[in-house]
N, C-alpha and C positions, 0 to 999 in steps of 0.2 A: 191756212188754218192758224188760227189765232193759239200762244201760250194760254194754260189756265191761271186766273192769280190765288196765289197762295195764301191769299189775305183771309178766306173765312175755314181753316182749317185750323184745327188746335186753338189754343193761347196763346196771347199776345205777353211778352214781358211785364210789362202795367198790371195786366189782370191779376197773374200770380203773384207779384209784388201790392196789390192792393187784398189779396185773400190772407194773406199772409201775414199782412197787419194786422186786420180786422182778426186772425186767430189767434197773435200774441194778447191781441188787447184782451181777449177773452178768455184766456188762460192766465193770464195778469192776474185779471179780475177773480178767479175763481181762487188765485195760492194767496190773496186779501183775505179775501172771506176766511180761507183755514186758520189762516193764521191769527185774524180776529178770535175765532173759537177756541183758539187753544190758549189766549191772555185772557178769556172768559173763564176759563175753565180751572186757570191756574188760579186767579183773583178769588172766584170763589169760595177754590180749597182752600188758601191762606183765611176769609175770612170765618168761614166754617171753623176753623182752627181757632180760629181768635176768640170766637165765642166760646170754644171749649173752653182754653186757659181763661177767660173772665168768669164763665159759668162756674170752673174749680176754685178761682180766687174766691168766689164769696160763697160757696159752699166752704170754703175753710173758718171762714170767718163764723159761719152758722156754727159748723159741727165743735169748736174749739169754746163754745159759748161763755168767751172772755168781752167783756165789755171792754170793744176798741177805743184807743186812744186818739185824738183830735188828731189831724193830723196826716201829709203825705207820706207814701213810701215807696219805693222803685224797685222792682225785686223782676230775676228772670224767670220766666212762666214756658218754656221750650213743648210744642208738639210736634210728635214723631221727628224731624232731622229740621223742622222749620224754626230757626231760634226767634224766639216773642219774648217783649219787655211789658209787664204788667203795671201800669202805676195804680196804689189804693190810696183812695182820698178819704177820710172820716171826716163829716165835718156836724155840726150840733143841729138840733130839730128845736121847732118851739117848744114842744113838750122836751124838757131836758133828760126823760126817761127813754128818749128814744134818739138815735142815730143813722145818718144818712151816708152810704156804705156806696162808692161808688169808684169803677172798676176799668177804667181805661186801659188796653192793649194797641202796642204798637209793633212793628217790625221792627227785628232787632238788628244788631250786628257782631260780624267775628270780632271784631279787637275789643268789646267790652260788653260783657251780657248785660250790663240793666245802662246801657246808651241808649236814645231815644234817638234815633236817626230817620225812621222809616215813617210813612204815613199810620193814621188811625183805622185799624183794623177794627174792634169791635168797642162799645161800650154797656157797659150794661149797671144799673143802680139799684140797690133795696136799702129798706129801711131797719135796721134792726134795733128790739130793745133791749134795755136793761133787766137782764133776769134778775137778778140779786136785790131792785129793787121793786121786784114786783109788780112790772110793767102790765104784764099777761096774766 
């Protein structure tokens, strides 16, 4: 009487070392993807942000209804623990009764609040006129 071979019982070494790949690669694959969604998610809040402090830069400008001056300025504009660097740009309209109000946010930094280090977060522009001389 002949041994039996042992060859088609279980797993072979290969086999679990080829299952095994093919699991890491797909579990690889799936802490990407998380990870992608939580740089999505961060990016967003910061821009979300960004639109605040530019939305409040030029509601200042509205509610203080002083006829801005030509002209840049750098000032820090921080939401909640995110520190943001606002630049306001004034610059002239054809109609000289009217001015172009625009409101660039950047990412800030710790060693200097109004540094401009970080990419463009939000922008946003309006027109405002001259109350005093009877624009409107």
């Amino acid at each position: 009487m002949k041994g039996k071979l042992r060859g088609d019982e279980g797993f072979m070494l290969i086999e679990v070392l080829v299952g095994l790949a093919i699991l890491s690669i797909a579990l690889i694959a799936a802490l990407r993807a998380i990870s992608l969604a939580a740089d999505t998610q961060l990016a967003v809040s910061q821009r979300t942000m960004a639109l605040w402090s530019a939305d409040n830069a030029l509601n200042d400008v509205r509610m203080k209804k002083v006829w801005p001056e030509i002209g840049t300025n750098t000032f820090s504009c921080p939401q909640a623990t995110l520190l943001l660097v606002c630049q306001r740009k004034v610059s002239p309209m054809p109609n000289p009764n009217f001015r172009r109000v625009e409101v660039t946010v950047f990412l800030g930094s710790q060693a200097n609040s109004t540094n401009i280090n970080g990419p463009r977060l939000a922008w946003l522009v309006t027109v405002t006129p001259n109350l005093n001389a009877g624009a409107l």
